[in-house]
Phi, psi and omega in degrees: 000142183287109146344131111272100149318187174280319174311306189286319219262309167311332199272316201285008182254330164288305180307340154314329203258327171344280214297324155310329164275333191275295159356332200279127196281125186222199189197178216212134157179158143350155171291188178271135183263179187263129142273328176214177153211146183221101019255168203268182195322118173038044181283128168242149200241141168299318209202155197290156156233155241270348171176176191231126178239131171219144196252113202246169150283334180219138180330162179233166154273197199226019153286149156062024190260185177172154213192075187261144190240122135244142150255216180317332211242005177095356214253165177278148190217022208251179176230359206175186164294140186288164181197137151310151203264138185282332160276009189196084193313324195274030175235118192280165149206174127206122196316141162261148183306163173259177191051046158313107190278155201332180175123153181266169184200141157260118210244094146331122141216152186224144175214157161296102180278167204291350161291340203104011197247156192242136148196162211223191160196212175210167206195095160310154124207202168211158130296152183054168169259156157181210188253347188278014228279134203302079192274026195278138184253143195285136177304122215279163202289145183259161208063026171265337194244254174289181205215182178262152200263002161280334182281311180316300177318319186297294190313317179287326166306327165271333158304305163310302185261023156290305192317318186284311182263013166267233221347289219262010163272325161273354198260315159285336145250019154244341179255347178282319179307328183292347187265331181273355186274322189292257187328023144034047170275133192308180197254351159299305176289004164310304203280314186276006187252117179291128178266010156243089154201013164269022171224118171283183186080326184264359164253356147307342197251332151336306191229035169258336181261004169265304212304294185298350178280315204298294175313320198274325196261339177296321200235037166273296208320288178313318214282336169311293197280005151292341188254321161289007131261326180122353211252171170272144188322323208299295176326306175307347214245358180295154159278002170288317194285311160312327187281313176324301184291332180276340172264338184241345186257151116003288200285338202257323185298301178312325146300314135337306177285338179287308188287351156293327190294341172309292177309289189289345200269350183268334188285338179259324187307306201281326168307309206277326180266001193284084166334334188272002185237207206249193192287352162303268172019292194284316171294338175278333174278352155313307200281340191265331188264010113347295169280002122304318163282329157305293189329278189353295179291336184280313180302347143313331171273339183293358186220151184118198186269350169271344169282337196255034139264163187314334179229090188307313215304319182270333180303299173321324227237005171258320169284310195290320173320302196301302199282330159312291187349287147332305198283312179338286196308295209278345193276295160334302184303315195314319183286319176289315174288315183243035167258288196335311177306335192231039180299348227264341184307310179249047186216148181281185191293318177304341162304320179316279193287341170302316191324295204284328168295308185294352166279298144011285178303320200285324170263358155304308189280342179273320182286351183298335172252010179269264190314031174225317159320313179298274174330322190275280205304334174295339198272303182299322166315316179324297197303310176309357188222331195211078164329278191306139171281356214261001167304331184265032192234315204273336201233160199274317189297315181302297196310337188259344176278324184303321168326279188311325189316295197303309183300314180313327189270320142333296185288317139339278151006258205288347184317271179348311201281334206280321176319301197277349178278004176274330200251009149309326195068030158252104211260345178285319176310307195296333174315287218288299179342273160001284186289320173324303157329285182283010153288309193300272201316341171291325170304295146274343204291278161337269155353286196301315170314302166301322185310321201286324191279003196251183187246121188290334178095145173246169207271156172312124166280137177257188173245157216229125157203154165176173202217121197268142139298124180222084200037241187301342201236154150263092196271125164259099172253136149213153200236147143176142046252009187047061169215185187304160203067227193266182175192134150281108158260145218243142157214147181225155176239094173269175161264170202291357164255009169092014183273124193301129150295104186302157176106352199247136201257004184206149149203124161246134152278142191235120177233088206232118172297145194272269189330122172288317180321348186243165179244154172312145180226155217220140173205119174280079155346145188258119174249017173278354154266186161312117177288135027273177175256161188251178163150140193272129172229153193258127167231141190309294204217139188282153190148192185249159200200117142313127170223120168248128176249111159221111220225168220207116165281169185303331182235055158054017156313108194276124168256093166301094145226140196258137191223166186229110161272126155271117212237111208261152186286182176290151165302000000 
């Protein structure tokens, strides 16, 4: 008969509850991009200007930014260091020298994004007319695409070994006791039995997923700030750049608390093996350091992509639930492939196979809640990362979730086959399942890793028209390309036969955001040309925004109508 913990009937009542979550308001994007600049993209200026302003979509940090202005000839023409606008975190700025003479200049600039990702481009322009005029294109953000692969490795190594020291601290206290109970073993050997000494291999497979947790998170810090600075590894491991990072990045704070959680997870670890005390004891110190290794994953959701969305809290919290699971589900198979074959040294022979069945039933009702956990926080990420479904096709991160999925379904699988051969009594078929598992699940694990360095991508803009009846008239709006940044917006006024209304002496646009946290946006239409009337406008931040139209006929007749713009990532 299957087992259901208490563990499995929560996770599956949460994958019940999936729709509910996927409800939850969220949104899709990119590292961070250029939106606005003054001066903007192959701009030519009657007279030099007074500092360089870049405009982002999401706050940046304040590490590692930078802002070099040369002209033709390489030489700098900046007065300093770049600095954040102190009311408008997404905004770089720096002053330039004065009398900048005619000529083009390239506005170098590299900034952080609020995930951690560094990225940087270039911005032409000129002074003065002439002929020479700037045709240089801004270069695309460095981290949208591959990522460097040692920082992937690091990420994957730390995956392992949270897997390894979550898996074999829980397998030992939640599922080996349920196998002696199951074995109906006497209460002397109850009693004389160490509860972290009934597998061998295991406190070796123990302090084998703290030793790898311990290295991947000591040596992420430098090899990060070296890629968030721009710099060579060598370079990440000096204290000014370490000191940078550690004081201005996200990644650098969070790292400090991993590596205290590091410290006290070796004193409950050392505690949890201390043979002279007793078995209460020992188990409480089992439980604290379980719940060190959660901080650990969770402080892991705090820097990435979940940190940098419009709404963290469920994103973080989504993230880190996927990644306990994981390590749970993969820390276990772990724990089954290399203890269990060489349980019979402290077990008699007839035991051997009761054993590899009864971890197996057993561990069947824990992975039910592994996969039902798995499931709910992955389908919210999707969604949460991959608006367009045609994103997953189209983009390097769809592709690689998608990667991960088919393994996830492997494994599922081999899941299946291991259940039913335990409960076959074919304990060799099932040995062999196992090690098939736990490769697939090192596979994603991996998988997962490249995920975090890819750029989830913003969804296709589509452009936006349509035309409302607002008594005798009709108003026509279009937007495009309608996504963050600039737009054209389009206005037209016809009469009920469908005829341009001459004449019309005024159209404001009114743009009131569904996030109160953004401000209102007010745009005066030019009404001296041929309808439609046009004008290129900034639009800020993607989300759905009220557009109110109101325009004023020749015999002053006020023309209304309101429209629900959705507004899509860059192009």
């Amino acid at each position: 008969m299957l087992y259901l913990s208490r563990p499995a009937r929560v996770a599956c009542l949460l994958l019940l509850c999936l729709p509910l979550l996927i409800l939850f308001p969220h949104s899709s994007w990119a590292h961070a991009f250029v939106i606005e600049s003054s001066p903007t993209e192959n701009q030519v200026l009657d007279k030099s200007p007074s500092q360089v302003t870049i405009t982002f979509n999401e706050d940046l940090q304040s590490a590692f930014m930078s802002i070099k202005v040369t002209d033709e000839t390489g030489k700098r023409v900046d007065t300093g260091k770049a600095q954040l606008d102190p009311n408008h975190k997404a905004t770089m700025e720096i002053q330039l020298i004065q009398g900048m003479k005619n000529g083009i200049y390239s506005v170098n600039w590299r900034a952080l994004s609020a995930d951690g990702h560094p990225v940087n481009g270039v911005i032409p322009f000129q002074v003065g007319s002439g002929s020479n005029a700037p045709t240089h294109q801004a270069t695309a953000p460095e981290g949208s695409g591959t990522s460097r692969i040692d920082l992937i490795a690091v990420r994957w190594f730390l995956y392992i070994g949270l897997s390894l020291l979550f898996g074999a601290i829980c397998f030992r206290l939640f599922i080996l006791p349920s196998i002696s109970q199951d074995k109906n073993r006497s209460e002397q050997h109850k009693q004389n039995q160490r509860p972290f000494e009934t597998l061998p291999r295991w406190t070796k497979l123990l302090w084998s997923g703290y030793g790898i947790t311990s290295a991947a998170i000591l040596i992420s810090l430098p090899l990060q700030a070296s890629w968030d600075a721009g710099v060579s590894i060598r370079e990440g491991f000096s204290f000014p750049i370490l000191g940078e990072a550690l004081q201005f990045t996200g990644a650098g704070q969070i790292w400090f608390i991993q590596m205290i959680l590091v410290l006290l997870l070796s004193v409950t670890l050392i505690y949890a093996l201390d043979h002279s005390i007793s078995n209460r004891q020992r188990r409480l110190w089992g439980y604290s350091s379980a719940l060190l290794t959660l901080c650990l994953m969770l402080s892991k959701a705090f820097v990435g992509h979940p940190a940098a969305a419009t709404h963290p809290a469920p994103a973080i919290a989504a993230d880190f639930v996927h990644l306990a699971a994981a390590a749970f589900w993969i820390g276990s198979l772990a724990v089954m492939v290399v203890c269990l074959p060489v349980a019979g040294a402290e077990l008699p022979v007839s035991e051997r196979a009761t054993l590899r069945q009864a971890a197996l039933r057993r561990f069947a009702g824990w992975g039910i809640a592994m996969v039902a956990a798995l499931l709910a926080t992955g389908i919210y990420g999707a969604v949460l990362y991959i608006p367009a479904p045609s994103m997953l096709l189209n983009t390097s991160y769809g592709l690689v979730l998608l990667g991960k999925a088919a393994l996830l379904l492997v494994m599922l699988v081999f899941a299946a086959s291991q259940f039913r051969s335990a409960r076959q009594a074919a304990s060799k078929r099932a040995a062999g399942g196992l090690r098939a598992e736990l490769s697939v699940g090192l596979l994603v694990m991996l998988l997962t890793a490249v995920l975090t360095h890819l750029s989830p991508g913003q969804a296709p803009a589509v452009p936006f028209e349509e035309t409302r009846p607002t008594g005798e008239y009709n108003v026509t709006l279009a937007v495009s390309p309608n996504a963050v940044g600039s737009n054209e917006f389009k206005v037209s006024v016809q009469d009920s036969k469908g005829a341009a209304v001459s004449g019309i002496q005024q159209v404001t646009l009114t743009l009131t955001p569904a996030d109160p946290d953004q401000d209102q946006q007010e745009f005066v239409l030019p009404v001296k040309q041929q309808q439609p009337f046009r004008s290129q406008e900034l639009m800020t931040s993607e989300g759905t925004w009220a557009v109110k139209v109101h325009a004023l006929t020749a015999s002053l007749d006020a023309v209304d109508a309101e429209f629900t713009l959705h507004v899509g990532g860059k192009k």
